[in-house]
C-alpha positions as protocol buffer text, in pm:
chain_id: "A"
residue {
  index: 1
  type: UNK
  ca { x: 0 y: 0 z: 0 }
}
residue {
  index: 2
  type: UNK
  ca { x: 281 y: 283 z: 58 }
}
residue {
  index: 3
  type: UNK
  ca { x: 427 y: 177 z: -261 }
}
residue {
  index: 4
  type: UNK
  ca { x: 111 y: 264 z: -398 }
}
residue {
  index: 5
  type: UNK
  ca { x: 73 y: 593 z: -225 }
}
residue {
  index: 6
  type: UNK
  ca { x: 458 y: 636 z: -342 }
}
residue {
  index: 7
  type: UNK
  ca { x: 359 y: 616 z: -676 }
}
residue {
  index: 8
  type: UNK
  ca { x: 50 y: 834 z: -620 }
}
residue {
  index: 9
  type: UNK
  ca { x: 284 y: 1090 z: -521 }
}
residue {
  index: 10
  type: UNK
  ca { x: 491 y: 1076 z: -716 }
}
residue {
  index: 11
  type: UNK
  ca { x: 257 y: 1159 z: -1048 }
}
residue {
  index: 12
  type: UNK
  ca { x: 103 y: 1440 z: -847 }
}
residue {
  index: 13
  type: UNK
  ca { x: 283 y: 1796 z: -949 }
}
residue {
  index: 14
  type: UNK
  ca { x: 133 y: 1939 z: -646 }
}
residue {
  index: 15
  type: UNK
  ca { x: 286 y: 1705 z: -436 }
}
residue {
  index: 16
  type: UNK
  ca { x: 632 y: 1757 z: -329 }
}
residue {
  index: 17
  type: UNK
  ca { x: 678 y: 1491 z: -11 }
}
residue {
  index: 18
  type: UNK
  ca { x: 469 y: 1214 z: 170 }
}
residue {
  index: 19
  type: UNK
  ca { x: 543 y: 1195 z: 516 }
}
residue {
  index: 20
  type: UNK
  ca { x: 450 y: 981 z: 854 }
}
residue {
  index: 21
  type: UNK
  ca { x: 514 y: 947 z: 1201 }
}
residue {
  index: 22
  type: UNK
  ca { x: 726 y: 604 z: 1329 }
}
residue {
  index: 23
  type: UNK
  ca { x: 769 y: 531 z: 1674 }
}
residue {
  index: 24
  type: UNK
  ca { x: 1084 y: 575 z: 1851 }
}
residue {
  index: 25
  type: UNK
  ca { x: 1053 y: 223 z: 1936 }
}
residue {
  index: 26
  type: UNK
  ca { x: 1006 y: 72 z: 1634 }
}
residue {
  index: 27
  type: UNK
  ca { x: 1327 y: 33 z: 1523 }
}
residue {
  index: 28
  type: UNK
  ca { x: 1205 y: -242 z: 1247 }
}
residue {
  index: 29
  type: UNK
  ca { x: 943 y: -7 z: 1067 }
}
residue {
  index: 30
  type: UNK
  ca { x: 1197 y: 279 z: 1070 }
}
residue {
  index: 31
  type: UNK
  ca { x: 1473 y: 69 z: 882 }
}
residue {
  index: 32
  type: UNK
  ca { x: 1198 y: -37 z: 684 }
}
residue {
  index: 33
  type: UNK
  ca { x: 1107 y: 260 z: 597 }
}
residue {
  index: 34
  type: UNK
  ca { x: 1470 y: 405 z: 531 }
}
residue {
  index: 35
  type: UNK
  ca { x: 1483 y: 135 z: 264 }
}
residue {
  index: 36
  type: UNK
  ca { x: 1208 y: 253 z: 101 }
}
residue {
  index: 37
  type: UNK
  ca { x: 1366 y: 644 z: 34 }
}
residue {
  index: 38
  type: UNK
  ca { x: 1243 y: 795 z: 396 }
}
residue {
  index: 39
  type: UNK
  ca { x: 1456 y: 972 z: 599 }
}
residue {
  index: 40
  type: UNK
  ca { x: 1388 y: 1098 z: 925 }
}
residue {
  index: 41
  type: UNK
  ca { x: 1332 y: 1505 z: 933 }
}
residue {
  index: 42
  type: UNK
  ca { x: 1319 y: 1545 z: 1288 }
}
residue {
  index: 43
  type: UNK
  ca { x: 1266 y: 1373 z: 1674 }
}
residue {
  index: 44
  type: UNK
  ca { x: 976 y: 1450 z: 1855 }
}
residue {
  index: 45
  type: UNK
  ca { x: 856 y: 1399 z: 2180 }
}
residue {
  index: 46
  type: UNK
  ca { x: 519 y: 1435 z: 2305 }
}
residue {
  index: 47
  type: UNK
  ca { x: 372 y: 1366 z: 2603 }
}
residue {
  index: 48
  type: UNK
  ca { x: 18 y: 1367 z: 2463 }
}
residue {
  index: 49
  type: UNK
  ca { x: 168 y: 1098 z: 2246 }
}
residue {
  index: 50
  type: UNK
  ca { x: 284 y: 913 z: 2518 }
}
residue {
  index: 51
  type: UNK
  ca { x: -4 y: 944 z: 2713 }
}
residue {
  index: 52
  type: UNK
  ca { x: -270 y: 864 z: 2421 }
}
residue {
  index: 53
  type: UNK
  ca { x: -2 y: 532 z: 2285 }
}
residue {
  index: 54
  type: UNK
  ca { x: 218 y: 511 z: 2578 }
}
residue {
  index: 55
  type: UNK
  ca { x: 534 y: 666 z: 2325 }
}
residue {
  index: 56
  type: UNK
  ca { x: 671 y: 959 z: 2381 }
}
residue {
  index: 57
  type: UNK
  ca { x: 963 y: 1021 z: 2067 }
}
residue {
  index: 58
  type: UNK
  ca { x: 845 y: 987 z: 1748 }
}
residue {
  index: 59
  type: UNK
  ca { x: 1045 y: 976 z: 1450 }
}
residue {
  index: 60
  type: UNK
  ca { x: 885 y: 1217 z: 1153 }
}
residue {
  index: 61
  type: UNK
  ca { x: 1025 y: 1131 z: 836 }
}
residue {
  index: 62
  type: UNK
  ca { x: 975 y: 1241 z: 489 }
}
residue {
  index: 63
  type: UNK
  ca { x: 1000 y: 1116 z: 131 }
}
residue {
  index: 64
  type: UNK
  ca { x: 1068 y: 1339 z: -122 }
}
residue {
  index: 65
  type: UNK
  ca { x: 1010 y: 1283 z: -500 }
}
């Protein structure tokens, strides 16, 4: 399905970058992820975030093109 949204993207003009949140935690999706063109923008931390999923840093990453 994200290659799909990927290639969505991609033939869009108007869009320039998909992006998500990943989990500090979840080390697997985030390599995953990083293999598929993403790379991470920033580090947040939240404590709505960790109150509302019980984790606090979040990884937002981008993909651009």
């Amino acid at each position: 399905m994200l290659e799909w949204v990927l290639r969505e993207a991609a033939s869009r003009a108007e869009m320039r970058y998909a992006s998500m949140h990943v989990s500090g935690s979840n080390v697997g999706a985030k390599r995953l992820y990083e293999r598929m063109g993403f790379r991470t923008k920033n580090v947040q931390r939240s404590r709505f975030m960790a109150w509302l999923f019980g984790e606090k840093e979040w990884n937002y990453m981008i993909h651009e093109g």
